[in-house]
C-alpha positions as CSV (number, residue, x, y, z in Angstrom):
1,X,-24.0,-7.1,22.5
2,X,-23.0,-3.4,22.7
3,X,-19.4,-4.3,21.5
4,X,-20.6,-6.5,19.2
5,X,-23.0,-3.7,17.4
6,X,-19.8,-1.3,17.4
7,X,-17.7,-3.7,16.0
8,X,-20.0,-4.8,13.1
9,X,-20.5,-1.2,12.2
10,X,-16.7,-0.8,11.7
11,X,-16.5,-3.6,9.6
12,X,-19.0,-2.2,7.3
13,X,-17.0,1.0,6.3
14,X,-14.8,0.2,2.8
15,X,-11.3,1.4,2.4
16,X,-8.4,0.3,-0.1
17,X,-6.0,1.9,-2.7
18,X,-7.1,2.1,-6.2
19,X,-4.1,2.6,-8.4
20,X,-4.1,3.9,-12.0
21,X,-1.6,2.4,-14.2
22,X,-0.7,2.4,-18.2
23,X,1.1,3.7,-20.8
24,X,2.3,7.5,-21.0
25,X,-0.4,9.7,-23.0
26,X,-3.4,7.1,-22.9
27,X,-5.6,9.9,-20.3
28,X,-4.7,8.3,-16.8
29,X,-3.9,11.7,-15.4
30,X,-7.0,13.1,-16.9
31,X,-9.0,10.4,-15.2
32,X,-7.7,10.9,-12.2
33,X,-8.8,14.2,-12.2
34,X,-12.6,13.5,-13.0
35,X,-12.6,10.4,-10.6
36,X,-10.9,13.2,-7.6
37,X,-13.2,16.2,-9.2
38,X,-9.8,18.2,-8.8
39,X,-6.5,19.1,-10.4
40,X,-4.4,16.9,-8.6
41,X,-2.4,15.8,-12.0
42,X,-0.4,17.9,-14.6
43,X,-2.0,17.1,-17.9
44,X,0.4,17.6,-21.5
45,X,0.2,16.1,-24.7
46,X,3.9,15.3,-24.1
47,X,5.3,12.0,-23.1
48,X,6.6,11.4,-18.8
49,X,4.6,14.6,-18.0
50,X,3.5,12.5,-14.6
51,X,6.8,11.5,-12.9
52,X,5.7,10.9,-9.2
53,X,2.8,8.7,-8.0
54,X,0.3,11.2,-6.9
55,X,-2.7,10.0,-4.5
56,X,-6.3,12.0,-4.6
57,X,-8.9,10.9,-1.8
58,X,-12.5,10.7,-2.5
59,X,-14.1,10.3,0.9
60,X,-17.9,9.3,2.1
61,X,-19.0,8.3,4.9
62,X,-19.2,4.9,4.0
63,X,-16.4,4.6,2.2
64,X,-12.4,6.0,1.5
65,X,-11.2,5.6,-2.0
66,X,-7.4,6.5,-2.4
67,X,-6.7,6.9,-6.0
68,X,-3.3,6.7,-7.0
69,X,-1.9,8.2,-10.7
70,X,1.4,7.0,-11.5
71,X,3.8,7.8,-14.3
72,X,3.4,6.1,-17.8
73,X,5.5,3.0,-18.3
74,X,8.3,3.1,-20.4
75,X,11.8,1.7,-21.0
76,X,14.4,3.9,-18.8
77,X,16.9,5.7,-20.5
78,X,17.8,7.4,-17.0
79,X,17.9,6.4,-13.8
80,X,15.3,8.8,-13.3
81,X,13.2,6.8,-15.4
82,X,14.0,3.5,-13.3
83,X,12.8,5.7,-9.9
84,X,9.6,6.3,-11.6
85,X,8.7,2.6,-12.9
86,X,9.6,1.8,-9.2
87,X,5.9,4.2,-8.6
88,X,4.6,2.3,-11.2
89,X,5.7,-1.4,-9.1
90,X,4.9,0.1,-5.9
91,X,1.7,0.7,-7.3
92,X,0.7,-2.9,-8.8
93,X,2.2,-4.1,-5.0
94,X,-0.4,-2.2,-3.2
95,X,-3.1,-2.3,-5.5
96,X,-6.6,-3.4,-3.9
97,X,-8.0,-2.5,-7.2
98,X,-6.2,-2.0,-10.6
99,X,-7.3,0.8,-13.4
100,X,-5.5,-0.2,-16.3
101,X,-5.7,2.3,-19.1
102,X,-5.1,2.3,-22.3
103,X,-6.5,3.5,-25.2
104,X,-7.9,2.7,-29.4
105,X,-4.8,3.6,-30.2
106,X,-2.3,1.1,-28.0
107,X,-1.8,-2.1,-29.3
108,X,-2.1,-5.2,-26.5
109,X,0.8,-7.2,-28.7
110,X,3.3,-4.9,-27.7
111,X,2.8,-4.9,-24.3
112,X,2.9,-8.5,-23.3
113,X,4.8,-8.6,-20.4
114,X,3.1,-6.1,-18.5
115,X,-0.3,-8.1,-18.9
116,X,1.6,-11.5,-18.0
117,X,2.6,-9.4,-14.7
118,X,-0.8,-8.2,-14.5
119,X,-2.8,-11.1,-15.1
120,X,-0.6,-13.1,-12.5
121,X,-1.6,-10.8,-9.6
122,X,-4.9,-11.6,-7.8
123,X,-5.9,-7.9,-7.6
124,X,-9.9,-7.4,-9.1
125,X,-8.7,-5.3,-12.7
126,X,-11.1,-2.8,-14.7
127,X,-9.3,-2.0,-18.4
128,X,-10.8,1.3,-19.4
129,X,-10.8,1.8,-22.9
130,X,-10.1,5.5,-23.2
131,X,-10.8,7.9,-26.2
132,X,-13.5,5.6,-27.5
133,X,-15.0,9.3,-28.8
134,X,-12.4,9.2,-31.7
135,X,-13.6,5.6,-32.6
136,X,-16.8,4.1,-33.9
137,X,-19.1,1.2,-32.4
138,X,-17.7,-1.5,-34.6
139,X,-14.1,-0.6,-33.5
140,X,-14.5,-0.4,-30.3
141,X,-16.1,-3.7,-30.2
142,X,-13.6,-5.5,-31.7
143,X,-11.6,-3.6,-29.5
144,X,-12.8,-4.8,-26.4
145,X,-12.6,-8.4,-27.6
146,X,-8.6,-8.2,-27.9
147,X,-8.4,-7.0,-24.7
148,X,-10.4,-9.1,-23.7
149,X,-8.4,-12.1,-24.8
150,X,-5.2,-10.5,-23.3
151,X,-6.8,-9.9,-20.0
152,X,-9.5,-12.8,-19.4
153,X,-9.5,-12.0,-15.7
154,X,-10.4,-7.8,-15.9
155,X,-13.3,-6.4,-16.5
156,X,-13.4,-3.9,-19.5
157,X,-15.8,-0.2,-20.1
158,X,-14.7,1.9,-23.0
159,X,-14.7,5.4,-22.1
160,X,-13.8,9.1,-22.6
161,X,-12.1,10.9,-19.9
162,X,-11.9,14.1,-21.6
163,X,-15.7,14.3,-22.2
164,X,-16.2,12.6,-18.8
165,X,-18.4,9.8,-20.6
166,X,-19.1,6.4,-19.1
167,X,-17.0,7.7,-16.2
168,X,-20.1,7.3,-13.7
169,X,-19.9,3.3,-14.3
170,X,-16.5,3.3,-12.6
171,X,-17.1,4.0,-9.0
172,X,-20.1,1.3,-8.4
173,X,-17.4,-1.4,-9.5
174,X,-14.5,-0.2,-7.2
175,X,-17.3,0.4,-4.7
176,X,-18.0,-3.5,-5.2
177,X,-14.8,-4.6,-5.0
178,X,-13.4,-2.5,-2.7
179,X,-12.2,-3.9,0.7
180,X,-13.5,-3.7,4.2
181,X,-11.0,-1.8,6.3
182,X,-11.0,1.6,8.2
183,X,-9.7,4.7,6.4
184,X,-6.2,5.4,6.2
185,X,-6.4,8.9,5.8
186,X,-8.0,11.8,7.8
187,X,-11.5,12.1,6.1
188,X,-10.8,15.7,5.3
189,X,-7.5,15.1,3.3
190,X,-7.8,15.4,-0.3
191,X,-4.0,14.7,-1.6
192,X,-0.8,12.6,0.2
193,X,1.2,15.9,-1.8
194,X,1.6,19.6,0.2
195,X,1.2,22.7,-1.2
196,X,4.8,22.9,-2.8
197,X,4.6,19.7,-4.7
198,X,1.7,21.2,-6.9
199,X,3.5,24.5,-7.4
200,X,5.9,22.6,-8.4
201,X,4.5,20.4,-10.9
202,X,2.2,23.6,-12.6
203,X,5.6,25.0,-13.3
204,X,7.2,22.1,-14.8
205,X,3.3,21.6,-16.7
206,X,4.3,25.4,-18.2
207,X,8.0,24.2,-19.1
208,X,6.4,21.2,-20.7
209,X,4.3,23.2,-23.2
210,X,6.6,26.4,-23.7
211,X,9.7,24.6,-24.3
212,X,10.7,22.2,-27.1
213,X,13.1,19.3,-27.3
214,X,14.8,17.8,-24.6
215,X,14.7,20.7,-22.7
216,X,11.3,20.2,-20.8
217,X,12.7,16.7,-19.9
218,X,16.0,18.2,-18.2
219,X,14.3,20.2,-15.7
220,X,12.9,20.2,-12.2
221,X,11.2,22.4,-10.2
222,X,11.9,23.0,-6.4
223,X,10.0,25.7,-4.1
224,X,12.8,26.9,-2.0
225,X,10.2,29.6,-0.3
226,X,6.5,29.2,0.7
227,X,5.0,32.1,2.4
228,X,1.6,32.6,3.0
229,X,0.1,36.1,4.2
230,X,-3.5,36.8,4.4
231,X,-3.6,38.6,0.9
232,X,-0.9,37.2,-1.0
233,X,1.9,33.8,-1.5
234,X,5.2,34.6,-2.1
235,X,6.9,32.1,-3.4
236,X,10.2,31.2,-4.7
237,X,10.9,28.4,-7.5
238,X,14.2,27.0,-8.6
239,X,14.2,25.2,-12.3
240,X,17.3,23.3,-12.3
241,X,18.5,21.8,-15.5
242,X,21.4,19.2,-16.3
243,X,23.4,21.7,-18.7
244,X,24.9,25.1,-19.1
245,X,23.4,25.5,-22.3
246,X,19.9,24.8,-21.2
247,X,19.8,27.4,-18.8
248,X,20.5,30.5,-21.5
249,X,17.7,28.6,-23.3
250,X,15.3,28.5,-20.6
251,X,15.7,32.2,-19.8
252,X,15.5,32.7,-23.2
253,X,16.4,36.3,-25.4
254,X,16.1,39.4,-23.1
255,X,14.5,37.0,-20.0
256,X,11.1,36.7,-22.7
257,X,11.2,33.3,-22.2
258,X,11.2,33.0,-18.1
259,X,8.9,36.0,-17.9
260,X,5.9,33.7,-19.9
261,X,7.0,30.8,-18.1
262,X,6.8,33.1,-14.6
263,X,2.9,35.0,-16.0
264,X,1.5,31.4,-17.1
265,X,2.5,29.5,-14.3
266,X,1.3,32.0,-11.6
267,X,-2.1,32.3,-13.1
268,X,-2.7,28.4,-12.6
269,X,-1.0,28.6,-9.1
270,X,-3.4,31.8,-8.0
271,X,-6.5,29.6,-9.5
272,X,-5.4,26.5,-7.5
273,X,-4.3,28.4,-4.1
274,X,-7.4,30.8,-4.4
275,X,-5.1,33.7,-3.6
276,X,-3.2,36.0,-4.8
277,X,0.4,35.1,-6.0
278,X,4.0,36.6,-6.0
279,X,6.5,33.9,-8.0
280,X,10.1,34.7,-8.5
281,X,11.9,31.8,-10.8
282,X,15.3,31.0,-11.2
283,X,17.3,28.5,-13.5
284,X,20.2,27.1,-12.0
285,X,22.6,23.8,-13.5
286,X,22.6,21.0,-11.5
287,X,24.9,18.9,-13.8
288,X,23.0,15.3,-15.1
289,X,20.8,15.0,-12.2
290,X,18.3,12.5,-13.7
291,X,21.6,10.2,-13.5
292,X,22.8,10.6,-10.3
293,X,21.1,8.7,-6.8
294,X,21.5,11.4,-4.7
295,X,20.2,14.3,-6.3
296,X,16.8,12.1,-7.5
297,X,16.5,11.6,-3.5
298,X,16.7,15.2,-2.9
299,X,13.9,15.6,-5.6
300,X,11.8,13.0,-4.2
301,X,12.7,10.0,-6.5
C-alpha cells in the first residue's frame, strides 16, 4: 500500500517541454520573457536577433515547465541559418506543447508549409495572436477565424506580450495539457545556458542596435575570460567578424564606436550579474564563419 501511495504521488507531478516557435519579429522572445519572468532572450527590432534555442524553467512544486525560444524561421542564406532552423526542428520534435506565434501583421497564406508540418504532428498547439494592441476588435476577430481555418486542430488567444495582456490565460492551458512525468531539471535551475552565453548574447543585442547593415549579422561574440571575485567580473569578449573591413567598422573612428558598444553592453551585464563589471572587447576576423561547419561547431551551432 505504502509503495503504492509513493508511486501515485509521483505520477501526479507534470513535466514536459513547451517550445515557442514562429516567424522572426512576431514577440516570441518577448514572451518568453514574461512566461520565465526573466531576461533570458535578447530582444531587437531587427530580424535573426535569437540564433540559439534558449530554454527558461518555471518550476512549482507541482509542476516543471521548460520553455524553449528558438530562432525565427526563415529561408537560409548561410549555413548558419540552416544550424538554426535545425533549433527550430529540434524544437517541433520535442515539443509536448507547441506556442506558435505570430502576429496581425503575418499572413497564414504565405506560410503554408509550416502549418501542413504543424498540423500533421499530434502535439496539443496554442496560436497566440500577438500585438492584438495595434488592432481593433473586428480585426482581430476575423483574424482569429483565418487562423482558425489554417490550424483547425490549435487553440487560438490573441494577445500582447509587450503589455503582458491576456498572458495569464496561457499557463492554465499548458498546465492542462501538460504531461505527467518527473522533472528533468534540478528545481532550482532557471536556464539550460551558463553565465557566458548571456554575456554573450547582451553584447551581440548592443551590436544589433549600434550597428547598421550587414554588419550586426557578421558577428559573434565569444567570452574567452570569466572571472568572478567578490566585488567585481572581469571579463573578456571576442567579436569576431567574417571581413577585414568589418572590423575597422566595428571599432569605428578613434575606437568611439567599441567604447559605446563596451559602456552599453556592460551596464546590461552588471544589471543581470548583480555585480560589478570590468569588460575588455576585441574584434578579431574569422574569415566567412557563418559558412564554414567547423567554426559554427566552435560557436555552438
Amino acid at each position: 500500500f505504502l509503495l503504492l501511495q509513493t508511486n501515485l504521488c509521483k505520477m501526479s507531478h507534470k513535466s514536459g517541454f513547451v517550445n515557442i516557435i514562429g516567424s522572426p519579429n512576431v514577440g516570441k522572445s518577448t514572451l518568453m520573457n514574461q512566461l520565465v519572468g526573466e531576461k533570458l532572450s535578447i530582444i531587437t527590432s531587427k530580424m535573426q536577433t535569437t540564433r540559439h534555442r534558449i530554454m527558461g524553467m518555471v518550476n512549482d512544486k507541482d509542476y516543471q515547465i521548460v520553455f524553449s525560444d528558438t530562432p525565427g524561421i526563415i529561408d537560409p542564406a548561410y549555413r548558419l541559418h540552416e544550424n538554426m532552423m535545425k533549433f527550430v526542428s529540434e524544437a517541433l520534435k520535442d515539443a509536448d506543447v507547441i506556442l506558435m506565434v505570430t502576429d496581425i501583421y503575418e499572413d497564414p497564406e504565405k506560410m503554408q508549409d509550416r502549418l501542413d508540418q504543424i498540423n500533421q504532428l499530434n502535439v496539443p498547439t496554442l496560436l497566440l495572436l500577438n500585438k492584438m494592441d495595434l488592432s481593433n476588435q473586428k480585426s482581430v476577430e476575423k483574424m482569429v477565424d483565418l487562423w482558425k481555418s489554417k490550424l483547425p486542430k490549435s487553440q487560438i488567444l490573441p494577445i500582447s506580450a509587450l503589455h503582458n495582456m491576456s498572458i495569464q490565460f496561457i499557463l492554465p492551458k499548458i498546465l492542462e495539457w501538460l504531461p505527467e512525468n518527473p522533472p528533468y531539471f534540478d528545481k532550482d535551475q532557471l536556464t539550460n545556458k551558463n553565465m557566458r552565453f548571456f554575456v554573450s548574447e547582451i553584447v551581440r543585442e548592443k551590436i544589433l542596435m549600434i550597428y547598421q547593415k550587414e554588419v550586426p549579422y557578421s558577428c559573434e561574440v565569444t567570452v574567452e575570460e570569466y572571472k568572478e571575485d567578490d566585488k567585481i567580473v572581469r571579463i573578456r569578449a571576442n567579436i569576431m567578424v567574417s571581413r577585414t573591413s568589418q572590423k575597422s567598422i566595428v571599432i569605428g573612428h578613434q575606437g568611439k564606436k567599441i567604447k559605446k558598444l563596451g559602456i552599453e553592453s556592460r551596464i546590461d551585464i552588471e544589471s543581470f550579474i548583480g555585480k560589478k563589471v570590468h569588460l575588455e572587447l576585441f574584434v578579431k576576423v574569422d574569415k566567412d564563419w557563418r559558412d564554414k561547419e567547423g567554426k559554427l561547431k566552435k560557436y555552438g551551432y
